[in-house]
MARZALUM-54312 format. One record per atom (N, C-alpha, C): residue number from 1; residue in one letter; atom name; x, y, z. Coordinates in steps of 0.02 Angstrom, whole numbers, plus 50000, padded with zeros to 5 digits. Example, Ala and Ser with C-alpha at 12.3 -4.5 7.8 and 13.67 -1.06 7.14 Angstrom:
<pts>
1	A	N	50660	49716	50390;
1	A	CA	50615	49775	50390;
1	A	C	50660	49835	50390;
2	S	N	50642	49888	50354;
2	S	CA	50684	49947	50357;
2	S	C	50645	50002	50394;
</pts>
This chain:
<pts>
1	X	N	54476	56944	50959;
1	X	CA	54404	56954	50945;
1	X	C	54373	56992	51003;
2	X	N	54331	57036	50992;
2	X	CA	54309	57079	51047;
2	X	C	54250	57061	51072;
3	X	N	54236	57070	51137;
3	X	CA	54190	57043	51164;
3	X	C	54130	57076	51140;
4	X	N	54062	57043	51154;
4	X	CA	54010	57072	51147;
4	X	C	53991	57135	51199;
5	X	N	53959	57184	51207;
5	X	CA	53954	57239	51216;
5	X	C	53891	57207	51266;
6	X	N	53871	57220	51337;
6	X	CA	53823	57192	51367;
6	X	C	53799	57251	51414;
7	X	N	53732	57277	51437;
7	X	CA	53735	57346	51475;
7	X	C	53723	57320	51557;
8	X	N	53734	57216	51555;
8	X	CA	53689	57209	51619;
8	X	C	53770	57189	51640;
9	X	N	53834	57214	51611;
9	X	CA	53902	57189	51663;
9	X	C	53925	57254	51673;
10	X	N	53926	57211	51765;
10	X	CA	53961	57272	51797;
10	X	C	54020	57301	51775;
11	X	N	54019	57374	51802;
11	X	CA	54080	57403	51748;
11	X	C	54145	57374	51797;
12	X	N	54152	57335	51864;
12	X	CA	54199	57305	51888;
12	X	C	54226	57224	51877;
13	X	N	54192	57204	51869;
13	X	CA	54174	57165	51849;
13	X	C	54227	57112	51755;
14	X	N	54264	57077	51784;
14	X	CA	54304	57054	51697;
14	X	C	54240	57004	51664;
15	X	N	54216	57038	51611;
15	X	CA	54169	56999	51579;
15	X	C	54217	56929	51536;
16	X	N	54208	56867	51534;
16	X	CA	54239	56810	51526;
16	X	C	54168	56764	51477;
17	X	N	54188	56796	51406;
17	X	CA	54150	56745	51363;
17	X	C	54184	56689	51327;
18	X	N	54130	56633	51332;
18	X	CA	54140	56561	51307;
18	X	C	54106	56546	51269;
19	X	N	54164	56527	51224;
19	X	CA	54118	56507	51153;
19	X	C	54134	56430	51147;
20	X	N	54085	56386	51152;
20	X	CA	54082	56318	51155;
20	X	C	54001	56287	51145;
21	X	N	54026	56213	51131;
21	X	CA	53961	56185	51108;
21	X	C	53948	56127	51175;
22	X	N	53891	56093	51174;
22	X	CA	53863	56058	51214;
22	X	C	53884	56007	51224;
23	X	N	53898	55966	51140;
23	X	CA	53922	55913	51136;
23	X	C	53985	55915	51129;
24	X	N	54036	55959	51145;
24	X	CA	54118	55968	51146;
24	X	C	54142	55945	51202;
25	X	N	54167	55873	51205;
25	X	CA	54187	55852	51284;
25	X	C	54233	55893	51303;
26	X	N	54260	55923	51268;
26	X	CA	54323	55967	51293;
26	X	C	54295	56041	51319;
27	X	N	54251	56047	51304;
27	X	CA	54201	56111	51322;
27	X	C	54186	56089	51378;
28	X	N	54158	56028	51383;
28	X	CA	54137	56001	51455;
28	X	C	54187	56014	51502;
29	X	N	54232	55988	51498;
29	X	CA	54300	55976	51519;
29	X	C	54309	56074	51544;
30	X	N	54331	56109	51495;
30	X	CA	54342	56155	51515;
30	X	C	54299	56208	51566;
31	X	N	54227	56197	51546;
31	X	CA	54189	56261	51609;
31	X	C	54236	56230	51673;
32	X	N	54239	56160	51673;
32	X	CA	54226	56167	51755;
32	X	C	54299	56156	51777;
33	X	N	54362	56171	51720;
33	X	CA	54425	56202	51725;
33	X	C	54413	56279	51750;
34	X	N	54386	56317	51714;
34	X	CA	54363	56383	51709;
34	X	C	54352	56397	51782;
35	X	N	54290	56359	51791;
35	X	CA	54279	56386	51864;
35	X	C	54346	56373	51931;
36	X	N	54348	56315	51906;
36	X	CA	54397	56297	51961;
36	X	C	54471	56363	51955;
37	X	N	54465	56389	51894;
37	X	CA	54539	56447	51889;
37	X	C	54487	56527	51902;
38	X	N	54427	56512	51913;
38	X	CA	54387	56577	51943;
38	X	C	54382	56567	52034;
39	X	N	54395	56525	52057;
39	X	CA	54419	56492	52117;
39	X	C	54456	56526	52147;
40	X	N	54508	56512	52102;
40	X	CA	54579	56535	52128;
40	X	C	54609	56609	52142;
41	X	N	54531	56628	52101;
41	X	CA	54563	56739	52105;
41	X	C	54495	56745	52127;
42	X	N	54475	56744	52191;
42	X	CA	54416	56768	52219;
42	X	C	54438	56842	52226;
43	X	N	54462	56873	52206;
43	X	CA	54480	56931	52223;
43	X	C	54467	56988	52158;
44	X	N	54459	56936	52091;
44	X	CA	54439	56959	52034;
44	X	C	54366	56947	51996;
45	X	N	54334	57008	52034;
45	X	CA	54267	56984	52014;
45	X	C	54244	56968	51925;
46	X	N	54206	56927	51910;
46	X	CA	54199	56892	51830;
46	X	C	54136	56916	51819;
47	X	N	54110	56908	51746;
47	X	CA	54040	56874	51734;
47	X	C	54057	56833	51692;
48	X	N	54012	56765	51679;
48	X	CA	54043	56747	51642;
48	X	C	53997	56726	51578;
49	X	N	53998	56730	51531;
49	X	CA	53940	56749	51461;
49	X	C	53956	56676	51431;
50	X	N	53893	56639	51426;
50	X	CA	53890	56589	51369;
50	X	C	53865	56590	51303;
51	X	N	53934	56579	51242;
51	X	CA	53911	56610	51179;
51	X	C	53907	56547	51131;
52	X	N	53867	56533	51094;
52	X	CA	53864	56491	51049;
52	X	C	53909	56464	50986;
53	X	N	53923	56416	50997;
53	X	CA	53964	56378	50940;
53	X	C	53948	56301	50904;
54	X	N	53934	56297	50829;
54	X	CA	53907	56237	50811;
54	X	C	53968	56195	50804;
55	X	N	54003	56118	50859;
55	X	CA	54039	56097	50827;
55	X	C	54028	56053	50769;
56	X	N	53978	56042	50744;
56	X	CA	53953	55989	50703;
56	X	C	53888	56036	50648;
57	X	N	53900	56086	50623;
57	X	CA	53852	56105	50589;
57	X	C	53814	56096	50542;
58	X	N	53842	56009	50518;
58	X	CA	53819	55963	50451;
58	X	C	53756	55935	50498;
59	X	N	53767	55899	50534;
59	X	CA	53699	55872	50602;
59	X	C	53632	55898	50592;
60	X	N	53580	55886	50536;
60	X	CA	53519	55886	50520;
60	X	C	53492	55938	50637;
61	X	N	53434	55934	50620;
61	X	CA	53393	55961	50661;
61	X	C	53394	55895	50703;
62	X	N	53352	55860	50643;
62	X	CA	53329	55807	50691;
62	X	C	53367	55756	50731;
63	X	N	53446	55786	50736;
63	X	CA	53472	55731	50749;
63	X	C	53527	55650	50698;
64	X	N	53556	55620	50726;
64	X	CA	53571	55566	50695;
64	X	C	53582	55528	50727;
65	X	N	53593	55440	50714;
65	X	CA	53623	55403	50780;
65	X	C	53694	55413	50776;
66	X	N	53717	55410	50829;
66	X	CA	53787	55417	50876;
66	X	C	53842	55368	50803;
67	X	N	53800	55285	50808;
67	X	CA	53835	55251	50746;
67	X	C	53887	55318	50687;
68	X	N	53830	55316	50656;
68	X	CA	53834	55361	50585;
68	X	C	53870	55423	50611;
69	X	N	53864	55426	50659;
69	X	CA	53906	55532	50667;
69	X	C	53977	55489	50668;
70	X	N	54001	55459	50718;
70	X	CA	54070	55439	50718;
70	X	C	54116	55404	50671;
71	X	N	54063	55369	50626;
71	X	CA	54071	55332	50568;
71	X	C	54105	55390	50525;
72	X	N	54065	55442	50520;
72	X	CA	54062	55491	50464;
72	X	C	54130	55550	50470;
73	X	N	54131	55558	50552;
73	X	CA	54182	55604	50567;
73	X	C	54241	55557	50582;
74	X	N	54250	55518	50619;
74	X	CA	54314	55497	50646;
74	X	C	54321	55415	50595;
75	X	N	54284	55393	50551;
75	X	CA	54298	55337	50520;
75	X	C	54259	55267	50553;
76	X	N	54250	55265	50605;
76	X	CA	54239	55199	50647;
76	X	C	54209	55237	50705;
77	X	N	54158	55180	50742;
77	X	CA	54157	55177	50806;
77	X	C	54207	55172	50865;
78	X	N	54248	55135	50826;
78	X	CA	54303	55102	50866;
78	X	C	54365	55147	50871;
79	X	N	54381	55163	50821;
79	X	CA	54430	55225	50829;
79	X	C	54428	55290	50861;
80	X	N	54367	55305	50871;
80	X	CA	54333	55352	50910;
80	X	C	54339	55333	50994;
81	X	N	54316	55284	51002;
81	X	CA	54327	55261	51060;
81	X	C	54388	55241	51109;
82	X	N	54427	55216	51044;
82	X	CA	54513	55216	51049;
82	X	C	54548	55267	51072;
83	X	N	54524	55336	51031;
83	X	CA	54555	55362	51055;
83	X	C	54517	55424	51106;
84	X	N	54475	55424	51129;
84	X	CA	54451	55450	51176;
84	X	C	54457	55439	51244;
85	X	N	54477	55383	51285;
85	X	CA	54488	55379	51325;
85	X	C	54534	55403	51361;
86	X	N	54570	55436	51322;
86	X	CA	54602	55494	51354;
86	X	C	54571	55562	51377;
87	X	N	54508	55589	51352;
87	X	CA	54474	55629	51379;
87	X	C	54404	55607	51435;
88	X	N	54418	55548	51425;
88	X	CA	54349	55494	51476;
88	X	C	54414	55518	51525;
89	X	N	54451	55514	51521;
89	X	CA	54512	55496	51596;
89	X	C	54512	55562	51611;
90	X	N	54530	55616	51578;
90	X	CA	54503	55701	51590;
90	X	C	54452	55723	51622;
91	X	N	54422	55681	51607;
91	X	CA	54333	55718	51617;
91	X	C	54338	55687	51685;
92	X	N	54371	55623	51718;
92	X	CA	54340	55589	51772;
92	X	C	54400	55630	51824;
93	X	N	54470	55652	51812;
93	X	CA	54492	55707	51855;
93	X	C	54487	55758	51874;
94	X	N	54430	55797	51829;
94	X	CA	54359	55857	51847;
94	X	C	54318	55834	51887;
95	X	N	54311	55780	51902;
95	X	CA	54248	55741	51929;
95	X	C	54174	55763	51881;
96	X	N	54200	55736	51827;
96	X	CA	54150	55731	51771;
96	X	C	54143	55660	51754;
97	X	N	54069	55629	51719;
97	X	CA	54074	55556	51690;
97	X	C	54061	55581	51616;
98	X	N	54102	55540	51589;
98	X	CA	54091	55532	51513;
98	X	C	54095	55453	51478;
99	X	N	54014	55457	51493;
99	X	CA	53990	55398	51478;
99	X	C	53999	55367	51380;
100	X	N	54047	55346	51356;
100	X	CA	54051	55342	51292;
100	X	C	53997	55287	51275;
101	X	N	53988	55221	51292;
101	X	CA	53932	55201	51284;
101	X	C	53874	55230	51280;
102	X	N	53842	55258	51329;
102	X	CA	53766	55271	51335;
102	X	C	53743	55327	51287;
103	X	N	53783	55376	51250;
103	X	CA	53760	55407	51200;
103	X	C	53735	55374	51130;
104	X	N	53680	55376	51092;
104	X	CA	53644	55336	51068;
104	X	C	53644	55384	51013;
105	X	N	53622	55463	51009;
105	X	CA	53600	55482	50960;
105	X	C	53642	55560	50948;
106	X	N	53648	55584	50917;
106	X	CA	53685	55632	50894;
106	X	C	53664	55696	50878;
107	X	N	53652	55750	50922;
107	X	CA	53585	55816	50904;
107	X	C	53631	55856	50876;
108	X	N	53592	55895	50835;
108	X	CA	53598	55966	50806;
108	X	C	53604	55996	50878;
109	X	N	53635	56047	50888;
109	X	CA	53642	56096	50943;
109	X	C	53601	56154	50959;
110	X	N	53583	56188	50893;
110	X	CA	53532	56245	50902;
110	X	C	53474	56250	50950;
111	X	N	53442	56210	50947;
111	X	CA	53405	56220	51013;
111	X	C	53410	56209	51077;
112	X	N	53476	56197	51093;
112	X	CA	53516	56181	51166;
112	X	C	53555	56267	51167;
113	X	N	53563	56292	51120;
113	X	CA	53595	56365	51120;
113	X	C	53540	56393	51138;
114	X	N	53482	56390	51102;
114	X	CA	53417	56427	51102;
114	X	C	53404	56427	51184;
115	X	N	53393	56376	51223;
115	X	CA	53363	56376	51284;
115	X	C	53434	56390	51347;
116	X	N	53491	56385	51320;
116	X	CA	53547	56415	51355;
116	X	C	53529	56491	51375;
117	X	N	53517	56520	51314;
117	X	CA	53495	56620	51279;
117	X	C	53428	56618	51332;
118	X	N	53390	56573	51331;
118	X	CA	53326	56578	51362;
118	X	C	53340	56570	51454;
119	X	N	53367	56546	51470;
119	X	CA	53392	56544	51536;
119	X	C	53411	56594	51572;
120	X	N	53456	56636	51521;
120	X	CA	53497	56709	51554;
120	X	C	53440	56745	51564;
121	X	N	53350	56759	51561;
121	X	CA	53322	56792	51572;
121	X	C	53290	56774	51659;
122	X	N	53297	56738	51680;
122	X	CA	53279	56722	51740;
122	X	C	53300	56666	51783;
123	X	N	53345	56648	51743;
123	X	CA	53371	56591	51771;
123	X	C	53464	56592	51775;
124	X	N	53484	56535	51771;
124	X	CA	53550	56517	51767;
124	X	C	53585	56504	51722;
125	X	N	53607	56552	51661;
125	X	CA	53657	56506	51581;
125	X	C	53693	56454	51615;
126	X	N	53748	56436	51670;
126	X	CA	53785	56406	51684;
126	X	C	53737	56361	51720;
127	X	N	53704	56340	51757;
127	X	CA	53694	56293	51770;
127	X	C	53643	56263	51710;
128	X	N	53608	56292	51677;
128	X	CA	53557	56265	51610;
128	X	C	53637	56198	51557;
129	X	N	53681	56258	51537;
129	X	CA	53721	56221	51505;
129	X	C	53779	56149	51546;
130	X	N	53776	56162	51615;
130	X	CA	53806	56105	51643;
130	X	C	53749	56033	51633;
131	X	N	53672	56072	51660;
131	X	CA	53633	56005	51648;
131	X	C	53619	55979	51592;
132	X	N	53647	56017	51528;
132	X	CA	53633	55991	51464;
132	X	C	53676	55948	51454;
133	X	N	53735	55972	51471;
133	X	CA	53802	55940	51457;
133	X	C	53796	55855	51490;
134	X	N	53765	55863	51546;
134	X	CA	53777	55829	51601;
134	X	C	53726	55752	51573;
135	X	N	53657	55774	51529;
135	X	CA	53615	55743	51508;
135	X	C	53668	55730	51450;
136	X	N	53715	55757	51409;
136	X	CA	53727	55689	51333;
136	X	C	53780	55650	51366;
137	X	N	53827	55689	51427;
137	X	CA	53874	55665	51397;
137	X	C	53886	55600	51469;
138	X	N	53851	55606	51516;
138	X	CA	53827	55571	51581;
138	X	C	53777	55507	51569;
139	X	N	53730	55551	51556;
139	X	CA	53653	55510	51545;
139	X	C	53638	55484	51480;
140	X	N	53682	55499	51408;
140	X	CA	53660	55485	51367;
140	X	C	53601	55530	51315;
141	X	N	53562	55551	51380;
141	X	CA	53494	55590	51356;
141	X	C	53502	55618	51273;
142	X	N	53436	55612	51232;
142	X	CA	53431	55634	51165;
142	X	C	53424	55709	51165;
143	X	N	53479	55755	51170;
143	X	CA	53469	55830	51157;
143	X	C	53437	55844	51089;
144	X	N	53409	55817	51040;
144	X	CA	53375	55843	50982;
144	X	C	53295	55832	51002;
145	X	N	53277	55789	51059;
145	X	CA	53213	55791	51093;
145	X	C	53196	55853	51117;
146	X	N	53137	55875	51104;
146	X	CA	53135	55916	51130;
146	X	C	53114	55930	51216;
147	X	N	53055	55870	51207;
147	X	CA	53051	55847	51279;
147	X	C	53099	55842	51330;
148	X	N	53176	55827	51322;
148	X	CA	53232	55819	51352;
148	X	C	53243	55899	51377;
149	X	N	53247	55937	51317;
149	X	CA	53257	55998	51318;
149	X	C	53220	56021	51377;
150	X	N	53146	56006	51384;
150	X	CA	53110	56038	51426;
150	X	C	53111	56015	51487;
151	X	N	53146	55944	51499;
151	X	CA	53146	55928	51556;
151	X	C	53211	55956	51590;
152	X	N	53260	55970	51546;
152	X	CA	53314	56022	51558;
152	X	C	53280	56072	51592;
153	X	N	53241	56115	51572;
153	X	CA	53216	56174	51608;
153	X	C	53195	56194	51654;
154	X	N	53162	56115	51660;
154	X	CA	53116	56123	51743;
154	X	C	53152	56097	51791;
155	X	N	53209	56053	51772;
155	X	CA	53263	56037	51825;
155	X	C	53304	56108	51840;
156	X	N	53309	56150	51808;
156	X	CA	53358	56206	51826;
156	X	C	53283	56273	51844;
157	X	N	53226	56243	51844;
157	X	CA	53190	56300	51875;
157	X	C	53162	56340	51833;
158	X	N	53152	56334	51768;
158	X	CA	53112	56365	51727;
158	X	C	53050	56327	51709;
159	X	N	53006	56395	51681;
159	X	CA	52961	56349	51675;
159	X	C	52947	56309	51604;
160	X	N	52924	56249	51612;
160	X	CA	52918	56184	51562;
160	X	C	52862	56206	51524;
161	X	N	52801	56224	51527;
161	X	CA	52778	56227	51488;
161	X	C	52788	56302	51438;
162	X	N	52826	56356	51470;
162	X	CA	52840	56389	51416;
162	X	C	52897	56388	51386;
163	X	N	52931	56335	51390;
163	X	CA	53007	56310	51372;
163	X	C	52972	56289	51299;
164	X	N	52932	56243	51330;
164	X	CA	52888	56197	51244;
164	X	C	52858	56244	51197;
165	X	N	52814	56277	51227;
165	X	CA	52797	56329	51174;
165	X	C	52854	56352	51138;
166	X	N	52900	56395	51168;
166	X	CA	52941	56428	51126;
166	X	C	52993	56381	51091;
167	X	N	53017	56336	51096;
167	X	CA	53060	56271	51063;
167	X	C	53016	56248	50994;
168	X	N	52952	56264	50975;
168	X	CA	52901	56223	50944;
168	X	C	52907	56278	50912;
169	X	N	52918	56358	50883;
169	X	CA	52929	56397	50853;
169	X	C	53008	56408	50830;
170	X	N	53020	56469	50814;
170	X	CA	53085	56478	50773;
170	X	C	53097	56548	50835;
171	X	N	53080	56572	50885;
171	X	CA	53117	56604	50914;
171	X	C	53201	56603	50948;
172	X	N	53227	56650	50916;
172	X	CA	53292	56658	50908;
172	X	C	53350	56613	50878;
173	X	N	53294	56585	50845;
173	X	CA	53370	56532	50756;
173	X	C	53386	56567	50734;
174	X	N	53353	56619	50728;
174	X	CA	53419	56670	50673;
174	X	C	53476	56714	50708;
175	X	N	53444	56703	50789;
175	X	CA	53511	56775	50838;
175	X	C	53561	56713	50837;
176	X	N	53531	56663	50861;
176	X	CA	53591	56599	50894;
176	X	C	53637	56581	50827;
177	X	N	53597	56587	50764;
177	X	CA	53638	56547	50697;
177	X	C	53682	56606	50684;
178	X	N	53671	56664	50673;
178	X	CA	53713	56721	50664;
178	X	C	53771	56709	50719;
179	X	N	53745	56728	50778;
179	X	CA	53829	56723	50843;
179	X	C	53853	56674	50829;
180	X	N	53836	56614	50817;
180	X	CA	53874	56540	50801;
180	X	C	53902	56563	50748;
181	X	N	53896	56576	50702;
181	X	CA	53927	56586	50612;
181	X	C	53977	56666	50641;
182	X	N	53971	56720	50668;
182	X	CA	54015	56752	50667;
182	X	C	54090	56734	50719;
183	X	N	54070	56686	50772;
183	X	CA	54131	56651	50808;
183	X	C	54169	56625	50766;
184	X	N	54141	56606	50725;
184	X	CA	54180	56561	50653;
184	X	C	54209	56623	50623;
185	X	N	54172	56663	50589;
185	X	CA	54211	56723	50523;
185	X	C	54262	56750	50578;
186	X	N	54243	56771	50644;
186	X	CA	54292	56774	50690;
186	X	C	54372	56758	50711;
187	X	N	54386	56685	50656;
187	X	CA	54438	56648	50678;
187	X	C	54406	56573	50741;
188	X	N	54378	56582	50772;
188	X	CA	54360	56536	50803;
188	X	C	54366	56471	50772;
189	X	N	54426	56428	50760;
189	X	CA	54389	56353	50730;
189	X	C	54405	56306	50776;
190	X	N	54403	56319	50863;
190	X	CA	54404	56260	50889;
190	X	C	54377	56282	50958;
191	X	N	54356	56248	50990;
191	X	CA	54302	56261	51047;
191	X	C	54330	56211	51115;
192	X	N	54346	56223	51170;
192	X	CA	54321	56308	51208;
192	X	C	54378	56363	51189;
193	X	N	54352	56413	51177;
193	X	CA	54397	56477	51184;
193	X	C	54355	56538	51218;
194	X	N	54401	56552	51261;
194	X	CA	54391	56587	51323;
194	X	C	54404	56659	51301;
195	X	N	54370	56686	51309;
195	X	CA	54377	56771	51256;
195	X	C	54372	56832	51353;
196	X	N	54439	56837	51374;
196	X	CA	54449	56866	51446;
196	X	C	54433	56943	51434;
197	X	N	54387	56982	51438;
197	X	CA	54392	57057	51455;
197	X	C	54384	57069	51390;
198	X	N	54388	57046	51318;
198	X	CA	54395	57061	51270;
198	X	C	54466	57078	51247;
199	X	N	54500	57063	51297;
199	X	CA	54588	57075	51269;
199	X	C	54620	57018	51257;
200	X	N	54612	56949	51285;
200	X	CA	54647	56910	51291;
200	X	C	54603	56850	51264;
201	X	N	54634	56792	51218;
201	X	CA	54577	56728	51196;
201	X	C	54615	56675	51216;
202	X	N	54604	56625	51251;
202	X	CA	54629	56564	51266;
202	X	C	54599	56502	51239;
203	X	N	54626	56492	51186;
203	X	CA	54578	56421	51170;
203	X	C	54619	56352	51206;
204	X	N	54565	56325	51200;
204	X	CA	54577	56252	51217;
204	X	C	54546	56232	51303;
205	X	N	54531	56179	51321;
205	X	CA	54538	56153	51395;
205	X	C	54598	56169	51427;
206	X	N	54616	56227	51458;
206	X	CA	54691	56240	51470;
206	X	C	54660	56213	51561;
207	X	N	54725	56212	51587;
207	X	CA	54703	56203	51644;
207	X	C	54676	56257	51722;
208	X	N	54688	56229	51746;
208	X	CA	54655	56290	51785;
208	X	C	54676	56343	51825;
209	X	N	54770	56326	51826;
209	X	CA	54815	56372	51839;
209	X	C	54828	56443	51778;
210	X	N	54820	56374	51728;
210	X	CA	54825	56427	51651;
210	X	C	54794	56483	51674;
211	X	N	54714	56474	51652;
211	X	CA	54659	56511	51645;
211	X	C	54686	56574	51719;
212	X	N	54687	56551	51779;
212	X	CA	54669	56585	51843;
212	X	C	54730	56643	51807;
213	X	N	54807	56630	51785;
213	X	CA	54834	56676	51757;
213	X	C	54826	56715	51720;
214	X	N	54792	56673	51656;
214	X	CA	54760	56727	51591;
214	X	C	54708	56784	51634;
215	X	N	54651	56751	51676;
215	X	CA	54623	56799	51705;
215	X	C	54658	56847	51738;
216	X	N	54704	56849	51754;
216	X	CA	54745	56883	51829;
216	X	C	54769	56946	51757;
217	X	N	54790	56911	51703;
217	X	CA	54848	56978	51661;
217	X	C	54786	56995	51619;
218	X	N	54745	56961	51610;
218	X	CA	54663	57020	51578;
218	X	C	54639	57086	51625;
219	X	N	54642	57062	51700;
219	X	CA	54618	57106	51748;
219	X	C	54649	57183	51715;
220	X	N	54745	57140	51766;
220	X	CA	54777	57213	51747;
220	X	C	54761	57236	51683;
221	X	N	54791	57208	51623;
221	X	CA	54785	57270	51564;
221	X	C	54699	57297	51543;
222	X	N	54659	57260	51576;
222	X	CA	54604	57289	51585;
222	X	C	54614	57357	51633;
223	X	N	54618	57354	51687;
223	X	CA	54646	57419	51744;
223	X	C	54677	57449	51714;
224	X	N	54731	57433	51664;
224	X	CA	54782	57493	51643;
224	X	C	54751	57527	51583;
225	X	N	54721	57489	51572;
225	X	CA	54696	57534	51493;
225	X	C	54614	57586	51519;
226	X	N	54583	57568	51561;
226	X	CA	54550	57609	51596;
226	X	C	54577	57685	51621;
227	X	N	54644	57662	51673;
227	X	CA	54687	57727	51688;
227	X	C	54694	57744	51645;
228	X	N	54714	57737	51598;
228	X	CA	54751	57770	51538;
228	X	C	54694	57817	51504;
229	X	N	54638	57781	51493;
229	X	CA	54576	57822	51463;
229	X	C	54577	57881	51519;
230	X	N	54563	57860	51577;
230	X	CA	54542	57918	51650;
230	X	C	54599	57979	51603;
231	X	N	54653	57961	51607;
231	X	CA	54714	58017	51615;
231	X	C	54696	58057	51550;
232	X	N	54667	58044	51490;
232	X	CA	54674	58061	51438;
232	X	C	54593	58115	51433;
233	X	N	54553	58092	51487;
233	X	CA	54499	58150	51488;
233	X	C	54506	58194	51519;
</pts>
């Protein structure tokens, strides 16, 4: 799948888009794989683009309780929980918490994409989406609040009261629902997948040797297919 076309990445620069959702512990899990394998090649400069993906696109607006989503997807509370602790144990060798208790309610995602999109104008995508992450899957916090949302904003330095205004309208449901629905027509059906330079896709939480490699063989055949253009003009 080819990357999106952007005029603000440097032309040195390996553009590194992620397509993942908020509430994907394994998304969680993976940025801060990602970074830790962007660590490792300081020598390969990145950007790195956060792209939208609904894992749950049945999830009303308003939300549901936590009960009923797990009930509905995995059968039980309990089975859910059963078998998750294998990614609670993941998340805590990132030095991540994944609080399975304290999540209460179950959001629609769209407007956690919406104010992700809204961040890249003056702020931070990556740190907006760590504190989102950090609020369901840490704190519990209700991401279909919108208030939550906004207190997201002003913790990462934007401003709160025009966070609310624009959350209280429909600005950009239709850019965010389109990129989410074409990751899908895309092939995309599982989240994180790491889309390197536009040549290379890595899905899954790979680890962070993985990734630092996938980046390392995106660079080159990025470099080589550049020469190759040079030679041919």
């Amino acid at each position: 799948m080819p990357a999106p076309a952007s005029a603000a990445i440097p032309e040195t620069a390996l553009p590194i888009d992620v397509v993942s959702d908020v509430v994907c512990p394994w998304c969680f899990i993976g940025k801060r794989r990602l970074e830790k394998a962007i660590a490792l090649k300081p020598e390969i400069p990145v950007t790195v683009r956060y792209r939208p993906y609904f894992l749950n696109p049945w999830v009303p607006r308003a939300g549901i309780s936590r009960t009923e989503y797990l009930t509905t997807k995995f059968g039980s509370v309990e089975r859910y929980k059963a078998n998750a602790q294998r990614i609670v144990l993941a998340a805590r060798q990132e030095g991540l918490v994944y609080n399975l208790d304290a999540i209460a309610r179950q959001p629609n995602t769209l407007d956690c994409h919406r104010l992700i999109r809204w961040s890249a104008e003056n702020g931070d995508p990556a740190r907006m989406k760590q504190r989102l992450m950090e609020l369901y899957f840490t704190e519990g916090a209700d991401l279909s609040d919108n208030e939550v949302l906004v207190g997201a904003a002003r913790d990462c330095g934007i401003d709160a009261d025009r966070v609310r205004q624009r959350l209280a309208g429909d600005e950009d449901v239709e850019n965010v629902s389109r990129e989410a629905e074409s990751a899908k027509a895309a092939g995309i059906d599982g989240v994180p997948c790491f889309i390197l330079g536009g040549i290379f896709a890595v899905s899954g939480a790979q680890s962070p040797e993985y990734l630092a490699d996938a980046i390392e063989r995106a660079a080159a055949e990025r470099a080589k297919r550049e020469s190759a253009e040079i030679e041919r003009v």
